[in-house]
C-alpha positions as CSV (number, residue, x, y, z in Angstrom):
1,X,40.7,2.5,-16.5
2,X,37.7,5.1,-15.7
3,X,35.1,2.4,-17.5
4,X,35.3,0.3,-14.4
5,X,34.5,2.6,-11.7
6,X,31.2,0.8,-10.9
7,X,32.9,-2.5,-11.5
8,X,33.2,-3.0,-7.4
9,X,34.3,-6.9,-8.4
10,X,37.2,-5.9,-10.4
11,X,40.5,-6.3,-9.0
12,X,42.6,-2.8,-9.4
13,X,45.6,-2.7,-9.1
14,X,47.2,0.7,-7.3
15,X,46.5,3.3,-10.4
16,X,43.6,2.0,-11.0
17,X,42.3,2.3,-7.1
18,X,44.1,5.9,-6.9
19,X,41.6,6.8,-10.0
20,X,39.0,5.1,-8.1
21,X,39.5,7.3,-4.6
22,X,39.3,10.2,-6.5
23,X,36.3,9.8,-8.6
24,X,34.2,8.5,-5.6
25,X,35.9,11.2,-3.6
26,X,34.7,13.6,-6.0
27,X,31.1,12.2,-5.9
28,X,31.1,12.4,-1.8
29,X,32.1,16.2,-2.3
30,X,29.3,16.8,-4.6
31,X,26.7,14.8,-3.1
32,X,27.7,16.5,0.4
33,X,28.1,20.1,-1.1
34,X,24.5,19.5,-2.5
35,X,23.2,18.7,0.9
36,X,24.9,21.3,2.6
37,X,23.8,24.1,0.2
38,X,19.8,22.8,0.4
39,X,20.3,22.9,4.3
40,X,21.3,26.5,3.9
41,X,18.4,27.7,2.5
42,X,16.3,26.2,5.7
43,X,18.5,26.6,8.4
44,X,19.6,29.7,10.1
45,X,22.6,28.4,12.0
46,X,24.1,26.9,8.9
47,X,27.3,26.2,9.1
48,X,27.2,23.3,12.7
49,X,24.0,21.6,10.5
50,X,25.8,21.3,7.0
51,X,29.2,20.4,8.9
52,X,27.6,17.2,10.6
53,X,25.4,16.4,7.3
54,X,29.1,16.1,5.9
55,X,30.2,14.4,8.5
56,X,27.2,11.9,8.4
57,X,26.8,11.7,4.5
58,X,30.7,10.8,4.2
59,X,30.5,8.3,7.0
60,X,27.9,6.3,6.0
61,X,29.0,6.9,1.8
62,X,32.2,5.3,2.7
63,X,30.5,2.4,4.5
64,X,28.0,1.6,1.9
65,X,31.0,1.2,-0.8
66,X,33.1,-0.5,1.3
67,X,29.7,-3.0,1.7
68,X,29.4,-3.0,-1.9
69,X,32.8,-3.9,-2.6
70,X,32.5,-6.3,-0.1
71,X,29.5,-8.0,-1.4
72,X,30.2,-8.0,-5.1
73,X,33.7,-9.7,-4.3
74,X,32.2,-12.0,-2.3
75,X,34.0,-11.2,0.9
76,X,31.2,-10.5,3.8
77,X,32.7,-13.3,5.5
78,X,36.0,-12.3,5.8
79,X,36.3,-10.6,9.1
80,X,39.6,-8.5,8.3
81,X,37.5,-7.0,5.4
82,X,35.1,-6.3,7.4
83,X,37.1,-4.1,10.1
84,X,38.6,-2.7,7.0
85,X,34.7,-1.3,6.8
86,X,34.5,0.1,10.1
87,X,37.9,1.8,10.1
88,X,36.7,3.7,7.0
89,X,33.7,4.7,8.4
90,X,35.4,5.3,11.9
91,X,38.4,7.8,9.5
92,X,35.6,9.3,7.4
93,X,34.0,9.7,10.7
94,X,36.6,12.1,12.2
95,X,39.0,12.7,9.0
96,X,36.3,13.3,6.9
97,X,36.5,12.0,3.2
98,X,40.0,12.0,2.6
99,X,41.1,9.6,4.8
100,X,37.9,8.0,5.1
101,X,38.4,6.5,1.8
102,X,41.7,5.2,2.0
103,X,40.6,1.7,2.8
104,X,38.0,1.8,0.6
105,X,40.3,2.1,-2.2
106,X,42.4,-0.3,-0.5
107,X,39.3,-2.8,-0.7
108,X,39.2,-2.5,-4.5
109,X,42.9,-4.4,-4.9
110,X,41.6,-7.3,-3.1
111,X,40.6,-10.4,-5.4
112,X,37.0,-11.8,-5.7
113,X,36.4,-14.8,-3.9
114,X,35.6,-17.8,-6.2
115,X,33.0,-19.5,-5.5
116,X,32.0,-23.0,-7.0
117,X,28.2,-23.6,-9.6
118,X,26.0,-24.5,-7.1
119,X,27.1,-21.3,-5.0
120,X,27.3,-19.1,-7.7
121,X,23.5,-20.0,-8.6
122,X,22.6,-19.1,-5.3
123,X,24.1,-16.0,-5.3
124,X,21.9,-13.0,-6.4
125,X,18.4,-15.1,-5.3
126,X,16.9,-12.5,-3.3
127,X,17.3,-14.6,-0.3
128,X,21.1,-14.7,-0.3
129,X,20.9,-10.7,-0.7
130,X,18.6,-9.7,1.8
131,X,20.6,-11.3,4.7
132,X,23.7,-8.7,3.4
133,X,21.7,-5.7,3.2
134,X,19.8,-6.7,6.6
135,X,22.7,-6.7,8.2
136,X,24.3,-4.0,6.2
137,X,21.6,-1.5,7.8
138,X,22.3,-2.4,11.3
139,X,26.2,-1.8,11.2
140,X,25.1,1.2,9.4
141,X,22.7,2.3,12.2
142,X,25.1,0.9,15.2
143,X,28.4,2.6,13.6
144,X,26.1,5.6,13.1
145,X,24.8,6.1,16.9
146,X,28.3,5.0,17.9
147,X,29.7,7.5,15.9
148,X,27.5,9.9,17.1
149,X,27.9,9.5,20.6
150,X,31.6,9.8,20.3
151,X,30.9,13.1,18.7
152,X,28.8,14.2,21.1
153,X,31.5,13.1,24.0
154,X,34.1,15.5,22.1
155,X,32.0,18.6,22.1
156,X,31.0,17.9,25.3
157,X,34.3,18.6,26.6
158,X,35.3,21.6,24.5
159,X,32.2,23.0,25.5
160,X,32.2,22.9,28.8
């Protein structure tokens, strides 16, 4: 079960993607607690800087797995998967990582799309990649600065 964590074209079944949300839940902990404890060591007020380099780092680590899933199952097209992708970036976005990657586990249980020989050629050229990863960056940067603004919005009234 655990040899396929990095498999993102296997189709789990609901163990198997329960494993799966904890072990890359794990690694968003880690990864952000590393973050958090280097910002600590450069900036005074610590805590409101490592909170929203959690808040950022589990946004966009949910969002680039739900990509990859997405892209190694052959399912970019598929415009239900791909609000799938925002709503985990939108729930790691105010949840934080436990919620966050509920869809994304949810994402591993769907099957690959089959795709015929002269497709399947054409699959990892670098032309047919670059296009994913273009695009990739932009949701990325738009959910980001969406996300951000939102944020921003929120304090902005419990501030004032």
């Amino acid at each position: 079960m655990l040899t396929k964590l990095t498999n993102f074209n296997y189709k789990r079944t609901f163990l198997e993607a329960v494993l799966f949300y904890i072990a890359y839940l794990i690694l968003l902990f880690l990864l952000t607690f590393s973050v958090a404890a280097s910002l600590s060591s450069f900036i005074a007020e610590f805590y409101l800087d490592a909170h929203m380099a959690g808040v950022i780092i589990v946004t966009i680590g949910s969002i680039i797995l739900s990509f990859l899933i997405l892209l190694e199952k052959n399912l970019l097209g598929n415009f239900p998967c791909l609000l799938t992708v925002l709503l985990a970036g939108f729930l790691a976005f105010l949840f934080g990582a436990f919620v966050g990657m509920i869809p994304v586990a949810f994402l591993t249980t769907k099957q690959p799309k089959s795709i015929d020989f002269d497709e399947e050629c054409n699959h990892r050229s670098a032309k047919n990649i670059t296009k994913p990863i273009i695009s990739t960056v932009w949701l990325l940067a738009g959910a980001y600065t969406i996300m951000y603004f939102i944020a921003y919005f929120i304090v902005g009234i419990f501030v004032a």
